[in-house]
C-alpha positions in Angstrom: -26.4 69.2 -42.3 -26.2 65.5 -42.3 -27.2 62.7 -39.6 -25.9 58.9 -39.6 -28.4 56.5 -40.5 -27.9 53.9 -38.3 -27.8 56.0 -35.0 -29.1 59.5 -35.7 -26.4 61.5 -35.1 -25.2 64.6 -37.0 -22.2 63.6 -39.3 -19.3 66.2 -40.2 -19.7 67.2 -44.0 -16.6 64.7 -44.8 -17.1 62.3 -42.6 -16.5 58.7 -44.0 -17.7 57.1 -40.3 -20.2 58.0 -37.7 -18.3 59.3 -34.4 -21.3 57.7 -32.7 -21.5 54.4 -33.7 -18.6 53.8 -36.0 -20.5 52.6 -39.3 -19.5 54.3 -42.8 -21.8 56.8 -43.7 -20.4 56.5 -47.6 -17.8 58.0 -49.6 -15.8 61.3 -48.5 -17.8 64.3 -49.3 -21.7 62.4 -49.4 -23.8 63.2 -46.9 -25.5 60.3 -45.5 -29.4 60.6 -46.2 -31.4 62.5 -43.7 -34.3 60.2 -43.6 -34.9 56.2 -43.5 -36.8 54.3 -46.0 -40.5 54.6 -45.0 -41.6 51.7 -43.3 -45.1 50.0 -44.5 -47.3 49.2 -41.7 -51.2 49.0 -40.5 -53.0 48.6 -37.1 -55.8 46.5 -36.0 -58.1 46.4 -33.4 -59.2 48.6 -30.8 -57.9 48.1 -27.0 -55.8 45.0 -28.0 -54.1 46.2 -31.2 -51.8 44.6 -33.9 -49.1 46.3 -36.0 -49.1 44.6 -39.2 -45.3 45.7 -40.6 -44.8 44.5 -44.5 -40.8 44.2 -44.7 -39.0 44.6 -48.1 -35.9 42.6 -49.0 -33.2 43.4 -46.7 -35.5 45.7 -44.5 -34.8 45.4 -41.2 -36.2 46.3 -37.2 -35.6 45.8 -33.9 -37.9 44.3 -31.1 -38.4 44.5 -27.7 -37.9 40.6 -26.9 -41.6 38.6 -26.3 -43.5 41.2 -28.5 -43.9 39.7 -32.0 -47.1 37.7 -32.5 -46.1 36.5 -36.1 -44.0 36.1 -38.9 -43.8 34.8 -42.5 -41.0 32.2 -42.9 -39.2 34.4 -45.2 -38.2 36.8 -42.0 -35.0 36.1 -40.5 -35.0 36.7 -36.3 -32.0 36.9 -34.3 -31.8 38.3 -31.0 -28.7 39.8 -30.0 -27.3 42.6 -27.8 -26.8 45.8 -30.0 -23.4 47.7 -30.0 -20.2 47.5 -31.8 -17.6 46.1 -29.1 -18.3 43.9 -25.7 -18.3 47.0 -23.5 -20.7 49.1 -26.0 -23.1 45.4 -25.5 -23.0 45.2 -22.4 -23.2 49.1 -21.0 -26.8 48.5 -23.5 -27.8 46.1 -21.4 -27.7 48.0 -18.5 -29.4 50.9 -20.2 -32.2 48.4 -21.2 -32.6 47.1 -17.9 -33.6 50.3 -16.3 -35.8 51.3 -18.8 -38.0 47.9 -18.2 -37.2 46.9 -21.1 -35.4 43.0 -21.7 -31.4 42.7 -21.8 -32.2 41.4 -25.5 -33.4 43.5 -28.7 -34.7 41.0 -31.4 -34.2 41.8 -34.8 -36.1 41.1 -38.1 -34.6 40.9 -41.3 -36.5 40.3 -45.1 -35.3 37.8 -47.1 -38.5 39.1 -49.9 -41.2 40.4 -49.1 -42.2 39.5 -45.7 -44.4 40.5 -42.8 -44.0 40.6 -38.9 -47.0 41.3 -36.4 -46.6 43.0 -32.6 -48.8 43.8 -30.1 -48.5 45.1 -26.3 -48.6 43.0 -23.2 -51.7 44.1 -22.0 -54.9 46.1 -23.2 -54.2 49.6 -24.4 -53.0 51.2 -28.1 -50.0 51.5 -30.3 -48.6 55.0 -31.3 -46.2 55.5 -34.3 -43.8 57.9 -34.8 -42.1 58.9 -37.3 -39.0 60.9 -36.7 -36.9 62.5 -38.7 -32.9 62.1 -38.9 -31.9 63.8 -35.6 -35.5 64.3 -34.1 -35.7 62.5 -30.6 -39.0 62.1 -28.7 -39.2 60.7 -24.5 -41.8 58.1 -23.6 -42.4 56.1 -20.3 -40.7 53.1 -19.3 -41.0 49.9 -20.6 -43.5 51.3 -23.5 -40.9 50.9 -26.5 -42.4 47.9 -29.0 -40.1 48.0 -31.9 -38.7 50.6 -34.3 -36.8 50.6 -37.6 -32.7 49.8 -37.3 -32.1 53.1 -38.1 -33.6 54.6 -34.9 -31.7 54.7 -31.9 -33.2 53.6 -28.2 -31.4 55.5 -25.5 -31.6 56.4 -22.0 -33.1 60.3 -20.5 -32.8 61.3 -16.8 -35.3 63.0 -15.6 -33.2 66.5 -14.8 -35.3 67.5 -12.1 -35.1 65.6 -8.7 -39.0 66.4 -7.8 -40.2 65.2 -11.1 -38.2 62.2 -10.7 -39.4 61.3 -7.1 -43.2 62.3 -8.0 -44.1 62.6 -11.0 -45.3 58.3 -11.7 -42.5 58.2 -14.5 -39.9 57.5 -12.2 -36.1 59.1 -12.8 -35.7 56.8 -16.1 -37.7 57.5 -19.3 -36.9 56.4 -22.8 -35.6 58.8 -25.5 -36.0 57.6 -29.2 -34.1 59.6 -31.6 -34.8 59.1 -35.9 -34.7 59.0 -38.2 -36.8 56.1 -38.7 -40.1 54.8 -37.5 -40.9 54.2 -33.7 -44.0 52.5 -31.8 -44.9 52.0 -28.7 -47.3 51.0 -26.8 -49.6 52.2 -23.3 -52.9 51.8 -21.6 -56.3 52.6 -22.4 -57.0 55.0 -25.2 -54.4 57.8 -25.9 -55.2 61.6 -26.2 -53.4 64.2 -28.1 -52.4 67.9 -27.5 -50.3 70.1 -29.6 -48.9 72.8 -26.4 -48.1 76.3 -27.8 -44.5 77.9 -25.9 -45.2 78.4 -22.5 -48.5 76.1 -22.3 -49.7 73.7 -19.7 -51.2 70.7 -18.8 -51.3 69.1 -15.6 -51.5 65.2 -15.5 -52.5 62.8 -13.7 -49.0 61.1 -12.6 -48.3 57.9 -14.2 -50.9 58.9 -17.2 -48.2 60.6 -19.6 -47.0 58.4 -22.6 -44.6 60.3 -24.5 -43.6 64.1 -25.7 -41.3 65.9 -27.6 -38.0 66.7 -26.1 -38.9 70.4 -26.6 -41.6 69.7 -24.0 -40.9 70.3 -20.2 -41.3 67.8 -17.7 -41.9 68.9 -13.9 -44.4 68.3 -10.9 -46.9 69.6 -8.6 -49.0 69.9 -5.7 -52.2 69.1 -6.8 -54.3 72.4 -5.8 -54.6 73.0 -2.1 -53.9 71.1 0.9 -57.4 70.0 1.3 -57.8 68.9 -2.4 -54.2 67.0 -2.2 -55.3 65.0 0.7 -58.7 64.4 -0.1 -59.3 65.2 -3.8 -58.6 61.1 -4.3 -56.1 62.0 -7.4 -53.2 62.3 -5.2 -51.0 64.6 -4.2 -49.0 65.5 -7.1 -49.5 66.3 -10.7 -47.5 66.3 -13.8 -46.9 69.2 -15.7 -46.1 69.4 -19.1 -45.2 72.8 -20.9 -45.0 73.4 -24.5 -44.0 73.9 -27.0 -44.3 70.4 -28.4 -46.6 67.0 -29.1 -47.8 65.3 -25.9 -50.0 62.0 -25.7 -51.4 60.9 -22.4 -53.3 57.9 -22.0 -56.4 57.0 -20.2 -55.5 53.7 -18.2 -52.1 52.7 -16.3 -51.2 49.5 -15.0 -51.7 51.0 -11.3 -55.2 51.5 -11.5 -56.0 48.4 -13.8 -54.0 46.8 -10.7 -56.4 49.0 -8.0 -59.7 48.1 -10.1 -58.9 44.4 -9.5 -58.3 44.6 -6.2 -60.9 47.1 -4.8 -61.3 45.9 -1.6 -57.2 45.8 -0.8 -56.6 49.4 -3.0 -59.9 51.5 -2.4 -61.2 51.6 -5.9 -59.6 54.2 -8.1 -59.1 56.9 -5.4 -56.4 57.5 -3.9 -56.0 58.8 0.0 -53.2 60.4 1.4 -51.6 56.9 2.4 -51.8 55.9 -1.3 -50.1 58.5 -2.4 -47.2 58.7 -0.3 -46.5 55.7 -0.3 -46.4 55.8 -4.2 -43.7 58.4 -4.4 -40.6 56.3 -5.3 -42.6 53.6 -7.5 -41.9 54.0 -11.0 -44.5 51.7 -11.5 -47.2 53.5 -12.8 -47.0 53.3 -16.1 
C-alpha cells in the first residue's frame, strides 16, 4: 500500500498522479515512499518554548503566518495560499479561517543548510508528532504551528451535535494527516495518556489538545445536578474513549483570561451562569 507524499493519501499501485492533490507520485508501477524525510529539530525552554528546525537543501515547511521568530538568510519564505487551482486556494482559505488559523500558510525553503525558529503566541508548550504516511491525528483550534510540506492540514466536524455545542472545542477541530512531522502548540504543561479500547477520561472542557482519530470525542454532565451547578467546573465534561494517544493541557486561554480579571470572572470557578453562557464559545482553547 502506497500514500502520496505531498498530501497523505493512499495512491493506486500504478498510479502516476495523486487523485488528491494532482502531483506525480513517480514513474508507473513505483510506489511513492510511505514516509517523509525526518525532519531535524530541538526545543527550548519551559512555558515559553522554541522549536529550533535545522533545514537541509531543498527541505521545506509550512507555517502558520506570525509564528517564526528567526531565520538564517539562507531560508527562502514565501507566503502563499496552498492548492493547485484558484478554487482549491481559496476553498483553503475558508477551511483556515474557521480553524483560527490565518488565510495565509508561510513556507520555508533551504537554500543549504539552514535554520528556522517558532514559538506559540502565548505561554504554554510545543508537541511534535510524527505521523506516518496516512496516519491523521485531531487537535484544537488554532493550535497548528508548522509541519513538514508533506503533511496535510485539514478540516474535522465534530460528528456529534452535543459535543460540538459543549464540549469547549467548538464544532471545528483540526485534523493533521502524515506522513511528515507536525507541532503544535497549547497552554500550560501538557499531560499524556495512552487509553486502552473502551477507556475513559473525562476532561475538563476546553483542556483537550489533541488525540488520535481512533479516539472518541463526546460530552457530559458533570456528575449530579448539585455538583454541575455548584461543583465550580461547569456543567459539562469531555469524554475521551480509547483506544488511542490523548494530551490534555493544564491552562487555556479562558482561565488565563478569568485569572486576570478575577473580580469581573470569579476566579477559576465557574457558576451555573458561567457555564451556560459558555456553551456556544469555541473559545476555550
Amino acid at each position: 500500500m502506497a500514500f502520496c507524499t505531498h498530501c497523505g493519501a493512499r495512491l493506486q499501485d500504478d498510479a502516476r498522479f495523486c487523485a488528491a492533490c494532482g502531483q506525480a507520485t513517480g514513474t508507473a508501477g513505483t510506489a511513492a515512499p510511505a514516509a517523509a524525510e525526518p525532519l531535524a529539530y530541538t526545543i527550548q525552554g519551559d512555558n515559553l518554548q522554541v522549536a529550533r528546525v535545522k533545514l537541509k537543501p531543498g527541505q521545506e515547511i509550512y507555517a502558520e503566518a506570525g509564528k517564526m521568530l528567526y531565520k538564517t538568510s539562507n531560508v527562502q519564505w514565501e507566503t502563499r495560499m496552498s492548492g493547485d487551482t484558484l478554487g482549491a486556494k481559496l476553498w483553503g482559505a475558508v477551511k483556515r479561517k474557521f480553524m483560527g488559523e490565518s488565510l495565509f500558510m508561510t513556507y520555508f525553503r533551504s537554500l543549504g543548510e539552514g535554520e528556522v525558529g517558532f514559538a506559540g503566541s502565548y505561554p504554554g508548550r510545543i508537541q511534535v508528532f510524527d505521523l506516518a504516511a496516512g496516519q491523521s491525528i485531531l487537535a484544537q483550534r488554532d493550535s497548528f504551528l508548522f509541519a513538514q510540506s508533506t503533511v496535510q492540514l485539514n478540516i474535522a466536524l465534530v460528528k456529534k451535535l452535543g459535543a460540538g455545542f459543549l464540549g469547549g472545542e467548538g464544532f471545528i477541530l483540526e485534523k493533521l494527516t502524515g506522513p511528515g512531522s507536525v507541532f503544535i502548540h497549547g497552554g500550560g504543561d501538557f499531560i499524556e495518556f495512552q487509553l486502552g479500547p473502551g477507556e475513559q477520561l473525562q476532561v475538563d472542557t476546553g483542556c483537550i489538545v489533541a488525540f488520535d482519530e481512533s479516539v472518541s470525542y463526546d460530552i457530559q454532565i458533570a456528575g449530579g445536578i448539585r455538583t454541575a451547578i455548584f461543583g465550580g467546573e461547569g456543567l459539562f465534561l469531555a469524554t475521551l474513549t480509547g483506544p488511542g494517544r490523548a494530551i490534555v493541557q493544564s491552562m487555556t486561554l479562558e482561565k488565563m483570561r478569568r485569572e486576570l480579571a478575577p473580580a469581573q470572572s470569579g476566579g477559576d470557578e465557574r457558576g451555573p451562569l458561567g457555564s451556560l453562557t459558555g456553551l456556544l464559545s469555541s473559545e476555550d482553547h
